[in-house]
N, C-alpha and C positions, 0 to 999 in steps of 0.2 A: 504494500500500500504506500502510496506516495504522502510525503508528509502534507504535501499541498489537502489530499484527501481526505487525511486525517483529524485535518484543523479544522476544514468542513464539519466535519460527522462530527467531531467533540462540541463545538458550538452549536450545531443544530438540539444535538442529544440535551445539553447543558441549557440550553433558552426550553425545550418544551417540559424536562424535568423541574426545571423553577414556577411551570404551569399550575403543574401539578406533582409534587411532588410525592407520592404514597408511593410509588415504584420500590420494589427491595432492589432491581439492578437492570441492566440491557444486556440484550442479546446483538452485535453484531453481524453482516453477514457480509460479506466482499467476494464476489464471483471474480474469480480472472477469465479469460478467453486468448485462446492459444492461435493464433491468425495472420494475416496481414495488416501491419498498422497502415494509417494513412500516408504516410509516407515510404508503404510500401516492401517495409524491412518485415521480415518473420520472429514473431516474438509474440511475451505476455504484455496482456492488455487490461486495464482495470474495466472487470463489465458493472452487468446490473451491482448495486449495493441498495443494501438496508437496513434498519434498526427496530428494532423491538421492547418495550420496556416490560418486565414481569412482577406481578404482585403480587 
């Protein structure tokens, strides 16, 4: 995971837990995708990503 992606997900995760805060933790998910990047070179690719909070 790219740290650029990380500081996303931490801030998102971080603004909707001060919503509501009852959550005991999150659940992560980060897909890679094994392909062609846009520029064409073969390699991992950050795909879909999501988060889940659990109570």
């Amino acid at each position: 995971m790219t740290a650029g992606l990380a500081v996303t997900f931490a801030s998102a995760i971080m603004n909707e837990y001060l919503e509501d805060n009852k959550a005991k933790g999150v659940t992560v998910t980060v897909q890679y995708l094994y392909g062609y990047t846009n520029d064409g070179v073969l390699g991992w690719t950050t795909g879909p990503s999501s988060w889940s909070f659990f109570y």
